[in-house]
C-alpha positions as CSV (number, residue, x, y, z in Angstrom):
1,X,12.9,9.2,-2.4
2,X,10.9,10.5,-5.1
3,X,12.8,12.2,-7.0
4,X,11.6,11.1,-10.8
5,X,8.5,12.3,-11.7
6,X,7.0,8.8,-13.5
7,X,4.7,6.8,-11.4
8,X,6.5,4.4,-9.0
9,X,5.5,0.4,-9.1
10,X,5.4,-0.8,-5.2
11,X,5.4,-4.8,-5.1
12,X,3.6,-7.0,-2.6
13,X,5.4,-9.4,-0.6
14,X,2.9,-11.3,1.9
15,X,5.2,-13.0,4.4
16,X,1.6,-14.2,6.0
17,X,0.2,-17.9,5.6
18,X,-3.3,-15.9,5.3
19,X,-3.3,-13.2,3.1
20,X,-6.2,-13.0,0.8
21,X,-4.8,-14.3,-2.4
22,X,-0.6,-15.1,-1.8
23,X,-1.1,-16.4,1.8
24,X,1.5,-19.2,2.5
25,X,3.4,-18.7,-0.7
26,X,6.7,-16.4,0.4
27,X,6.7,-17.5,4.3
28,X,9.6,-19.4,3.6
29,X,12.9,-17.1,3.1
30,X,14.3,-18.3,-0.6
31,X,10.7,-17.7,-1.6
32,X,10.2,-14.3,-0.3
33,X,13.8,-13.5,-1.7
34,X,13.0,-15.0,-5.1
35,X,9.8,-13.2,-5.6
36,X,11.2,-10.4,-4.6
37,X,14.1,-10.6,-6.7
38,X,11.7,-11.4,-9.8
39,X,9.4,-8.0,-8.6
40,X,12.7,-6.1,-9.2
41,X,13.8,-7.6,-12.5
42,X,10.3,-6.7,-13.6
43,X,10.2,-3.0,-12.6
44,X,9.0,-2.3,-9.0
45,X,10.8,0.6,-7.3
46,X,9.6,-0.5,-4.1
47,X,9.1,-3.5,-1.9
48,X,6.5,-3.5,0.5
49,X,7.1,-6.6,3.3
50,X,4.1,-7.1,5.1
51,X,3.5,-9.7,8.4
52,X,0.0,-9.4,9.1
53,X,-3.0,-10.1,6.4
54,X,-5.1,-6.9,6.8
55,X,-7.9,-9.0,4.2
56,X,-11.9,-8.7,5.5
57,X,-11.9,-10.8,8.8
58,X,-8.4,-11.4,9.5
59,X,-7.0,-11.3,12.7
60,X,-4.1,-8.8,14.4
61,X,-0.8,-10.7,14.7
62,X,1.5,-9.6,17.4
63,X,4.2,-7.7,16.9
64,X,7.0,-10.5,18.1
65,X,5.5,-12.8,15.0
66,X,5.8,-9.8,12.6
67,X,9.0,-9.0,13.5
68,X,10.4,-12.9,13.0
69,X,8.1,-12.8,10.0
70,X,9.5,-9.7,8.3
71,X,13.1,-8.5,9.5
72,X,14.9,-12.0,7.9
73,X,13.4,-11.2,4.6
74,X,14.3,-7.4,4.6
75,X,17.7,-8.0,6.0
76,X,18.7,-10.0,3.0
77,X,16.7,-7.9,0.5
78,X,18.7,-4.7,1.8
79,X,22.0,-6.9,1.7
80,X,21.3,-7.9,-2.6
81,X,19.5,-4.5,-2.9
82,X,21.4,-1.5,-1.2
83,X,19.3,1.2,-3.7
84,X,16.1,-0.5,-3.5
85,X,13.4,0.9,-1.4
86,X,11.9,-1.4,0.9
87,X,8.4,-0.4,2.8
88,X,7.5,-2.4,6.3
89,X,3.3,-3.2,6.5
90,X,2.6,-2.8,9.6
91,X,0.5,-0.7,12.0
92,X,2.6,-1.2,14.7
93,X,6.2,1.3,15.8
94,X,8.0,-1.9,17.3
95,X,7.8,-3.8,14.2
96,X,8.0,-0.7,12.0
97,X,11.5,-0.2,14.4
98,X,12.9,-2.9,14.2
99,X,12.1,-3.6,10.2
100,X,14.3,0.1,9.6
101,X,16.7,-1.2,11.8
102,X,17.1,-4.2,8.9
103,X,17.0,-2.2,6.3
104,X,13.6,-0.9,5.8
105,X,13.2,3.2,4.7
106,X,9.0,3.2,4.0
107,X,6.8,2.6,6.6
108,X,2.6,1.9,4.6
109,X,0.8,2.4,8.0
110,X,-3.5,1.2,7.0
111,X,-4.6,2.4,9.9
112,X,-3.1,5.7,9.2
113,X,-1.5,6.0,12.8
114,X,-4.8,4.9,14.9
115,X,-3.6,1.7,15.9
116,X,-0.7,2.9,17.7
117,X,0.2,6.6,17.8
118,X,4.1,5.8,18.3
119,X,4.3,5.0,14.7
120,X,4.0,8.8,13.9
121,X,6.9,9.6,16.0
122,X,8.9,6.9,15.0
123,X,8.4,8.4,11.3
124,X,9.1,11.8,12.7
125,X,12.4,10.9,14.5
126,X,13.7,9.1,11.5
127,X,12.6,11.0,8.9
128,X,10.9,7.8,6.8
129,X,8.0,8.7,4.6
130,X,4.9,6.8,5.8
131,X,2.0,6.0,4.4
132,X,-1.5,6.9,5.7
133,X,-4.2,4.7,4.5
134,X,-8.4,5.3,5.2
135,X,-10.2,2.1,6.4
136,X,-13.9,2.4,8.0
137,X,-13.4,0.0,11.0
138,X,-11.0,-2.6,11.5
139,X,-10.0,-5.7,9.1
140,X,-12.1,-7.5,11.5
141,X,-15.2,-5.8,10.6
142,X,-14.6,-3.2,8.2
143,X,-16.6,-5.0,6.0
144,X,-19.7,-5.7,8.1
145,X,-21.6,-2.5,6.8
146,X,-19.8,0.1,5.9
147,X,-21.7,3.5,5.5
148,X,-20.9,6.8,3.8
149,X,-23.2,9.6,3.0
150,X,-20.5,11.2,0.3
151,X,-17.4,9.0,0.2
152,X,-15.0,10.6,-1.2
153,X,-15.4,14.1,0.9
154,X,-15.6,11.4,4.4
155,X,-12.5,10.0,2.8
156,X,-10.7,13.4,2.2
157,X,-11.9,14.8,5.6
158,X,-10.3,11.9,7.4
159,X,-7.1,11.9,5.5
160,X,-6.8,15.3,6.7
161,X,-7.4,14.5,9.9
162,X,-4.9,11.7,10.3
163,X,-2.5,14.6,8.0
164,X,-2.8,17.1,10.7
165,X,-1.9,14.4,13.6
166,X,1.3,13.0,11.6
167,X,2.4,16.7,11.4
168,X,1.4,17.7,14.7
169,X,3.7,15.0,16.0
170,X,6.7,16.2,13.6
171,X,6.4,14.0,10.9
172,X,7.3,16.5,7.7
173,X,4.6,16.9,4.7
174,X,7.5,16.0,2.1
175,X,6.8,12.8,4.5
176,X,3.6,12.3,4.0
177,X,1.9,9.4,1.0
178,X,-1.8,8.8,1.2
179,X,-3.6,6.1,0.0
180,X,-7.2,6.2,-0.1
181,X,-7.8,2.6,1.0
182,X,-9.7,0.5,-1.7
183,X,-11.4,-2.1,-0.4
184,X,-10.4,-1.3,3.1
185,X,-14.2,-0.1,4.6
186,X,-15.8,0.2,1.0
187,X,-18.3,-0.9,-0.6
188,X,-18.3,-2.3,-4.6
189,X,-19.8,1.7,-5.4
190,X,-17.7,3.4,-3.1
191,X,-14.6,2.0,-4.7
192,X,-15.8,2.8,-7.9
193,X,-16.6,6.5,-6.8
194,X,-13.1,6.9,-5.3
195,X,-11.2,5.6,-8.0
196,X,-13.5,8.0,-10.5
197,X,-12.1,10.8,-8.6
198,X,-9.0,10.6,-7.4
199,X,-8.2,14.1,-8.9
200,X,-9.6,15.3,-5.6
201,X,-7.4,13.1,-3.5
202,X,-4.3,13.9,-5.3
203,X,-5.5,17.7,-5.3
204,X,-4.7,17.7,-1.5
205,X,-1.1,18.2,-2.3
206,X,0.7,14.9,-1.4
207,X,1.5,12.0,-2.9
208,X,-1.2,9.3,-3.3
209,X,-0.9,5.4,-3.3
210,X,-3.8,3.2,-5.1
211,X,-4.0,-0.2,-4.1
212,X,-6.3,-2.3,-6.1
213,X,-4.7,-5.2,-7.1
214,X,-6.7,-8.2,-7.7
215,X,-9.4,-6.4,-5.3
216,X,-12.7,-8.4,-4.7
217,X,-14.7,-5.4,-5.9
218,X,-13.7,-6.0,-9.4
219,X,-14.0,-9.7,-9.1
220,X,-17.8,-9.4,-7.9
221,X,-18.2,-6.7,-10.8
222,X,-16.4,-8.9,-13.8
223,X,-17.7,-12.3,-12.4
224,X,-14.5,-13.2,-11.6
225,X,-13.7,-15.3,-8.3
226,X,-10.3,-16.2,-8.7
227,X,-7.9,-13.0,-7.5
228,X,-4.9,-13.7,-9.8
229,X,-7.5,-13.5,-12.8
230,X,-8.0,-10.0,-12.2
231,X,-4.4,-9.1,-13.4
232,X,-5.6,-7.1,-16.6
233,X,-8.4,-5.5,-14.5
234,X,-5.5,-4.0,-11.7
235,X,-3.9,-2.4,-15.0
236,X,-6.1,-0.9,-16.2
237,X,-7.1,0.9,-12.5
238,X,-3.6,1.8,-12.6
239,X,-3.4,3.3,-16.0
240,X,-6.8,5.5,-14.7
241,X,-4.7,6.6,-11.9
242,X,-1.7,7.7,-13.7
243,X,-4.0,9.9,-15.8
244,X,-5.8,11.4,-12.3
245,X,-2.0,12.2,-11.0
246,X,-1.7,8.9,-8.5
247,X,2.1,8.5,-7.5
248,X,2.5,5.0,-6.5
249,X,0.5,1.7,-7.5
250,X,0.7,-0.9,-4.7
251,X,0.2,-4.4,-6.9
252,X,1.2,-8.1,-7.1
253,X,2.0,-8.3,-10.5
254,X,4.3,-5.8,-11.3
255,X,5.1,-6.8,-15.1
256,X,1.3,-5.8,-16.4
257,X,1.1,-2.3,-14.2
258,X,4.4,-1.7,-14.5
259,X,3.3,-1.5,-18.8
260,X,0.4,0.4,-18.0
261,X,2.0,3.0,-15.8
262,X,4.5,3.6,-18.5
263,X,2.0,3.8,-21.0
264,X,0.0,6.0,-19.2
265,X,2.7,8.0,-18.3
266,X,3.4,8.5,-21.9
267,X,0.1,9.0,-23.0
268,X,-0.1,11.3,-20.3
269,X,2.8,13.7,-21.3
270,X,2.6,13.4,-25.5
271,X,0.9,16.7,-25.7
């Protein structure tokens, strides 16, 4: 699945009506197939169909409302797309099942398997590379105080911890993506601190994801409250990452990070 060596662009499709900044704008199938479409024209290698808002407050969505909220829309993506990769959101194996039954073959898990355990065997059985992600809490309150003494080692430690369940349970380590969870748990200095060291996260030997698009963090520090302003901000987090080794840059606007990776990348590799 990842077998170039340039960064890969994953594009955000929100198939929510609550989401923090596309809520309600690809609920409706032709929408979700046209943005999609338009993410692939523009460069992402990966789609990543989500059915549940994981912003600061939101609530869980069952898994029957994923599932009629995410399998139409990756059905008919797989059926325009057979070479694309498609990633299911979720948290939870039956929607993750039935979403690689349609046609999914990535499975971006935020809760890194804690929610629901069966999501590691389901990657195992099917060999589908899943995504752990750190969050402090829950969306409901991972926000309410969050507290670290040294955030990125407490970020590492528990990455390894959810690394050693995923293999205990079978899943493989050529598997295995992590993603460090901007945002998710974090406050505006943590993310800062993680994002100025991801070297270390990326030094655990697997891939890492960075999800920062249109984050509130760098709202609050720019003075910016409107999310799809902070276009120019994601890119240049993404171009920081490519330099610190990050794999995959989970984004809304794929045109702008897809430039920066690339530059980046060939910055990166001139010497």
């Amino acid at each position: 699945m990842f077998s170039k060596p340039q960064p890969l662009i994953m594009g955000i499709l929100n198939v929510t009506p609550d989401s923090f900044s596309d809520g309600g704008k690809y609920t409706g199938l032709d929408a979700a197939l046209r943005q999609a479409e338009l993410m692939i024209i523009e460069g992402a290698d990966i789609i990543d169909v989500g059915g549940e808002s994981t912003r600061p407050g939101s609530l869980s969505v069952s898994a029957t409302e994923q599932i009629k909220r995410v399998v139409p829309v990756i059905s008919a993506i797989r059926k325009q797309h057979a070479d694309i990769i498609i990633s299911i959101d979720t948290t939870l194996s039956e929607v993750a099942d039935a979403a690689l039954q349609a046609g999914a073959n990535m499975i971006n898990d935020v809760s890194a398997g804690n929610d629901d355990a069966g999501i590691l065997a389901l990657a195992a059985a099917t060999d589908t590379p899943i995504i752990l992600m750190h969050m402090q809490g829950t969306p409901q309150t991972m926000q309410d105080n969050p507290v670290y003494q040294d955030v990125v080692a407490e970020v590492q430690a528990a990455l390894q911890q959810r690394i050693a369940a995923a293999l205990a349970i079978g899943v493989k380590p050529e598997q295995i993506i992590l993603d460090p969870g901007i945002g998710f748990g974090k406050h505006k200095a943590d993310n800062l601190h993680l994002i100025a060291q991801l070297e270390q996260l990326v030094g655990l030997g697997f891939p890492v994801l960075l999800g920062t698009s249109r984050k509130r963090f760098m709202g609050n520090l720019l003075q910016v409250s409107v999310p799809e302003e902070l276009i120019t901000a994601t890119a240049v987090t993404t171009a920081l990452g490519v330099m610190a080794g990050v794999k995959l840059f989970r984004v809304h606007d794929v045109k702008a990070n897809r430039q920066a990776a690339d530059l980046a990348w060939a910055i990166l590799n001139a010497g």
